[in-house]
C-alpha positions in Angstrom: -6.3 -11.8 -11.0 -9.9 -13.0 -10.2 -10.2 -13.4 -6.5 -10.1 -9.4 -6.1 -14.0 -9.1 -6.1 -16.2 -5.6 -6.4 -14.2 -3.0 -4.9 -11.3 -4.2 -6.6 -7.7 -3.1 -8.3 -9.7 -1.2 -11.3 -11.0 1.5 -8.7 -7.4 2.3 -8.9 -5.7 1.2 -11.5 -4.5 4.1 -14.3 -5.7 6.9 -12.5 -4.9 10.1 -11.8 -3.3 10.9 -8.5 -5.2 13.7 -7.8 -8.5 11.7 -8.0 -7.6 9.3 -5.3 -7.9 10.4 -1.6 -5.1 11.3 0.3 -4.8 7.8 2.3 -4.1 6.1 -1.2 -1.8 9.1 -2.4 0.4 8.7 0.9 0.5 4.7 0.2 1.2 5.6 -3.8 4.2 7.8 -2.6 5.4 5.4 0.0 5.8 2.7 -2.2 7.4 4.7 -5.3 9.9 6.6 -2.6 10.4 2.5 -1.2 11.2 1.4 -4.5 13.6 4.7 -5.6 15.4 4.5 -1.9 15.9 0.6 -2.9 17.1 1.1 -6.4 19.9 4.1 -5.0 21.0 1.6 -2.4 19.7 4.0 0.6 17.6 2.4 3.2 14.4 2.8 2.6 12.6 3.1 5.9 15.1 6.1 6.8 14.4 7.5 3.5 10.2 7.5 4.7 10.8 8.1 8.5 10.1 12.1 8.0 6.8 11.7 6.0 5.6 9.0 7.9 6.0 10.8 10.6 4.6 14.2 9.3 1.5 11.9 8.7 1.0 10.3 11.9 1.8 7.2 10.4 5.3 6.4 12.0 4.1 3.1 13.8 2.7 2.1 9.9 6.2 1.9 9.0 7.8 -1.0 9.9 4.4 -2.7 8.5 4.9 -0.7 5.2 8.2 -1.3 5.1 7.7 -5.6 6.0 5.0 -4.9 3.5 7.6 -4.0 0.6 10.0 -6.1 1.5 7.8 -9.4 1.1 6.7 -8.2 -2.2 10.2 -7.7 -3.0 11.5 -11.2 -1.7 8.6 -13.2 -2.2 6.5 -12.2 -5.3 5.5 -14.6 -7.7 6.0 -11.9 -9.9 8.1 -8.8 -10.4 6.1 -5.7 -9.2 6.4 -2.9 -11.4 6.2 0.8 -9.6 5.6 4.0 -11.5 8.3 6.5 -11.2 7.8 9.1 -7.8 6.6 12.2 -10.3 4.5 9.9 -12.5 0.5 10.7 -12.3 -0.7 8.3 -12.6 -1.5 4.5 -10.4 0.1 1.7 -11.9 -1.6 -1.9 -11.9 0.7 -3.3 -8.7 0.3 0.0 -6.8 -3.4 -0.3 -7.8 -3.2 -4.4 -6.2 -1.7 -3.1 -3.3 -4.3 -0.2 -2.4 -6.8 -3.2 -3.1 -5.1 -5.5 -0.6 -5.0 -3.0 2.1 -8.9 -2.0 2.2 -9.6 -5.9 0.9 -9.1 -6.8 4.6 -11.5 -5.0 6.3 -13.9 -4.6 3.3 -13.7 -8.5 1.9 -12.0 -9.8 5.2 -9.3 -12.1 5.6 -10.1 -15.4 3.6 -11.3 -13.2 0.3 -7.5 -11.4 1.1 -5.1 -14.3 1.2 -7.2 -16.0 -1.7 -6.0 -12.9 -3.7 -2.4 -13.1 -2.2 -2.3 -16.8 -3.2 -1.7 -15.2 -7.1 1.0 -12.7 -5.5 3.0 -14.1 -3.0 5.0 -17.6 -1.9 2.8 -19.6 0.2 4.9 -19.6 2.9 4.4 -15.6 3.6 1.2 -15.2 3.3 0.5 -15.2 7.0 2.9 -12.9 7.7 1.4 -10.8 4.6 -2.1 -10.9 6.1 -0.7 -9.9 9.6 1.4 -6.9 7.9 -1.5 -5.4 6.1 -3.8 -5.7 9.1 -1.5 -3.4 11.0 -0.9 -1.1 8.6 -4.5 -0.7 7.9 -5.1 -0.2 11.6 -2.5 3.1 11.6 -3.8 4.1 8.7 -7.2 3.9 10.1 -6.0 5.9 13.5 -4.2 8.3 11.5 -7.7 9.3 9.5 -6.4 8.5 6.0 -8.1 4.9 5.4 -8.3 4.5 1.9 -11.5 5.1 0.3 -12.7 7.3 3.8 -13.2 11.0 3.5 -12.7 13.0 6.4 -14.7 15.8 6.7 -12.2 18.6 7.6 -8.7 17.6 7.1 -5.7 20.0 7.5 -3.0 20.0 4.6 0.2 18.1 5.5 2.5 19.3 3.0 
C-alpha cells in the first residue's frame, strides 16, 4: 500500500488502544461495534446512535455508517476488524484512521490515490466526499485524530 506517504497506516497499525487518542479510539470502536452489529444481523447505525450521540458525533453517523458500508460493498479486498475487546489496532482499522486524517493532512488527490488500492473506481468520489464529512464532525466535536485537546471531560 504505497501511496499512504509520512503520516501513514504504521502510526497505527498494532498498537495499543490506550496509546491512541480518544478521536481514533471512538473510530476503532465504531467500526468493530459496525462490524459486530453487521455480523448479528442488527442494524448497525441503531446499534451506534447512543455513542455517537454521547460524543457529539451523531451528524458523523450517516458518514461513518456510508463509510462502512462502501468498504463493505465495494472493497477490493475483504477488510478484516479486530474483535470489540481486542487491544489492539488492526492493519484495516489502522488504513482507515490513515484515510480520515489523510484528507486534511495529504489532501484530496494523495487520498483517492490511496483509495485507488481499496475501493472500486466507481465509489471513490462518493468515498472522498464521505470521509470529508466525517472528518469535519469529528473536527467540531474536538476528537480529530492525532489533535489533543487540552482539557477534555471523560465521556464514558
Amino acid at each position: 500500500m504505497q501511496p499512504l506517504g509520512d503520516s501513514d497506516m504504521y502510526q497505527y497499525v498494532d498498537r495499543p488502544l490506550t496509546t491512541l487518542d480518544e478521536g481514533c479510539r471512538f473510530l476503532v470502536w465504531s467500526m468493530r461495534a459496525w462490524v459486530t452489529a453487521i455480523g448479528h444481523k442488527r442494524c448497525p447505525a441503531q446499534l451506534l446512535a447512543p455513542a455517537f450521540a454521547k460524543w457529539k458525533m451523531i451528524g458523523g453517523l450517516q458518514p461513518f455508517h456510508r463509510a462502512m458500508l462502501l468498504f463493505n460493498r465495494d472493497g477490493l479486498e475483504t477488510f478484516a476488524f479486530c474483535p470489540l475487546a481486542c487491544t489492539h489496532v488492526s492493519e484495516h482499522e489502522a488504513v482507515i484512521l490513515e484515510l480520515i486524517t489523510s484528507l486534511r493532512d495529504r489532501g484530496a488527490q494523495a487520498t483517492r490515490e490511496t483509495l485507488e488500492l481499496l475501493l472500486a473506481e466507481e465509489s471513490l468520489g462518493e468515498m472522498l466526499e464521505t470521509l470529508s464529512k466525517l472528518g469535519a464532525v469529528l473536527a467540531i466535536a474536538g476528537i480529530f485524530p492525532g489533535e489533543h485537546a487540552a482539557a477534555r471531560d471523560t465521556r464514558d
